[in-house]
C-alpha positions, 0 to 999 in steps of 0.5 A: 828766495832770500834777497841776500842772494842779490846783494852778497856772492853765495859762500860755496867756495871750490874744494882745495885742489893739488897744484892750486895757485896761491892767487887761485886758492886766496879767491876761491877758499879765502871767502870768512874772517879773516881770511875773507878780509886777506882776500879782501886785501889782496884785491884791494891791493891788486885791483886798486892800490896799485892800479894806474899811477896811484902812490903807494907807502909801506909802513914797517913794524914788528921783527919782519926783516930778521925774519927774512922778509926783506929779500922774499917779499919787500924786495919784490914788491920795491923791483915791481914797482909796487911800493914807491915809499917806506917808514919802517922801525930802525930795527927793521932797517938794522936787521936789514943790514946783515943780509946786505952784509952777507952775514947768516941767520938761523931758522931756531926755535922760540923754546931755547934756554936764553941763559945757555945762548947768552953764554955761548954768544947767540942772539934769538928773536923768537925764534930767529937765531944768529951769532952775536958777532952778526951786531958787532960786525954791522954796528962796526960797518955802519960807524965806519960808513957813517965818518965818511964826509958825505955824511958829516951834516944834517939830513932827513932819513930819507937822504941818511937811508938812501946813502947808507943804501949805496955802500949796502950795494957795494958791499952787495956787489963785492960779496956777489949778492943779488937783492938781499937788502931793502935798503940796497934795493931802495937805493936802487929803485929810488924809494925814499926810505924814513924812521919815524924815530931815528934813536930808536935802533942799532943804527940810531945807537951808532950815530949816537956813539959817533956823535961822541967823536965829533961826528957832525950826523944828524937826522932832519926830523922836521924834514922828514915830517914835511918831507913825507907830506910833500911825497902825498901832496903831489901825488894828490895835487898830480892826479893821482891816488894816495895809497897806505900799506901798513904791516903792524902799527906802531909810531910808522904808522901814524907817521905815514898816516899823519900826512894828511893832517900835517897838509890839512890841518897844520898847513891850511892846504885844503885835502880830503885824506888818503885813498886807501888804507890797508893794514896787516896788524894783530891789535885790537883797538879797544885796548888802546893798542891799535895805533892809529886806531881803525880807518873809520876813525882815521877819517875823523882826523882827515886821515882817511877820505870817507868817500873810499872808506868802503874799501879800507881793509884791515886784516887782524892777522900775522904780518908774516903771513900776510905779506908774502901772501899779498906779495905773491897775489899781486905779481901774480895777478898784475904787470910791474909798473915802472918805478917812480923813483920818488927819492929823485924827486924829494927836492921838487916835492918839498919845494912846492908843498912849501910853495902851498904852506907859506900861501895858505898856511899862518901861525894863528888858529886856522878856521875850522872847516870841513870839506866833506860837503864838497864835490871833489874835482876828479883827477886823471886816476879817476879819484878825488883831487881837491883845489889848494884855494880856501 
């Protein structure tokens, strides 16, 4: 008999049957490709991601909430507890917007005449249509949100995001809305929401504008960098597992990846990298065009531990697939975890990781060194925590 048979499970998956659950049909029929990779995803989110007190951080690219993905998957993950902190595109974050708002998009079709939808004031994402009035009214909502005196100051993403979160609610509330927005939601769950790139949006477009009228807004980018490493540096330092969810690629992911070189290697605090690494993207790293490139090579950086590199999935397929396929696997197969309202935390958070730097950091060249060769210590969670001594 082949030995395969004592290391890989026989591939004889079930016939597809009528009323077949999907968490059901992805363990019995997802079992090559990249559908074997998807179902690899799912349990890895399931199974270990999300298992026990473990961080977990989503990254957000490509067109996801115009599509409608914000209040059929996004939402729910945020509801259940199972994403804890978000970097996402403005565009995501402005699109977001109009379902907080109340305001309609249309299921259309990638094969419209764009000259005819320009005339008659339509504007497509693919094939994701809505009136143009749709951005007239939600750059007028944020401008006349963003002059109120709460904003009037410098201030990371997060805090930006979490504000402009709280007037989504209301207006949520007055139109008798329920979770149609991420934005709204994270405010309500207490999830740190950041861009890894602030000017890059409608919304960024309007603090600018308003910025011309002596608005006093600006973003903290120097916080939100040292803000999302404090939010992995205690996961880590606390016991627990830090985990990436990153759906396309793009500057958010790097961002969230960056976090652990950020700790390592520009902070001097002795780490070994991210848990878990599970991407959703349709880029190819030989072009260039897969940023951040693969988790092998992110281990290379500091990026990833190479120790639970085995587990590292990365799915080559649509992220409008994936996710809500990802989504109903986990509600699915696991209980909702409480909420850890990292937002409420920030200050805490960035207080002691400064603590570490301003100990084990300098402005000089800090001394190679690779921690691969030691035994890590072994946190409540099971996974490595490393000591901030060097």
């Amino acid at each position: 008999m082949s030995s395969l048979n004592k290391k890989f499970p026989r591939l004889l998956p079930e016939p597809i049957r009528q009323g077949m659950k999907v968490a059901d049909l992805i363990d019995t029929t997802f079992k090559a490709y990249n559908g074997g990779r998807l179902a690899e995803a799912c349990r890895l989110f399931t199974g270990k991601m999300i298992a026990g007190n473990g961080v977990v951080g989503m990254s957000l690219t490509g067109a996801l909430t115009p599509a409608g993905l914000g209040r059929s998957a996004i939402v729910p993950l945020l509801k259940a507890g199972f994403v804890d902190w978000i970097i996402s595109t403005g565009a995501n974050l402005y699109h977001d917007l109009h379902y907080g708002l109340g305001m309609h998009l249309y299921a259309g079709s990638p094969f419209l005449n764009d000259v005819d939808l320009r005339r008659d004031g339509i504007i497509r994402i693919y094939d994701v249509l809505f009136d143009y009035d749709v951005l007239l009214d939600t750059d007028a909502f944020v401008r006349q949100v963003i002059q109120g005196a709460e904003f009037q100051r410098t201030m990371g993403s997060d805090e930006f995001h979490w504000l402009l979160g709280k007037y989504v609610a209301a207006r949520e509330r007055k139109l008798g809305l329920k979770e149609t927005s991420v934005l709204s939601a994270a405010y309500r769950y207490g999830v740190p929401v950041f861009t890894s790139s602030p000017g890059d949006s409608s919304i960024g477009m309007n603090v600018a504008a308003m910025a011309l009228r002596d608005s006093k807004l600006l973003i903290d980018v120097n916080r939100d960098v040292n803000q999302t490493a404090a939010i992995v540096y205690a996961a880590k330092s606390g016991g627990a597992t830090s985990s990436v969810f990153i759906l396309g690629g793009g500057s958010p992911k790097n961002f969230m990846l960056q976090t652990e070189p950020q700790i390592q290697e520009v902070m001097g605090i002795e780490e070994r990298g991210h848990d878990y690494f599970l991407q959703c993207t349709d880029a190819r790293p030989d072009t260039g065009g897969l940023s951040g490139a693969t988790p092998g090579e992110a281990v290379s950086w500091g990026k990833i531990d190479p120790e639970t590199l085995p587990d590292c999935v990365v799915c080559y397929a649509d992220s409008t697939i994936t996710l809500p396929l990802i989504t109903a696997y986990a509600l699915s197969k696991a209980a909702p975890r409480k909420c850890k309202r990292l937002y409420d935390r920030r200050d805490a958070q960035y207080a002691a990781l400064r603590e570490q730097y301003l100990k084990h950091g300098q402005v000089a060249k800090i001394e190679h060194r690779t921690d691969l060769d030691k035994k890590p210590k072994r946190g409540r969670s099971g996974r490595s925590v490393t000591g901030t001594k060097r």
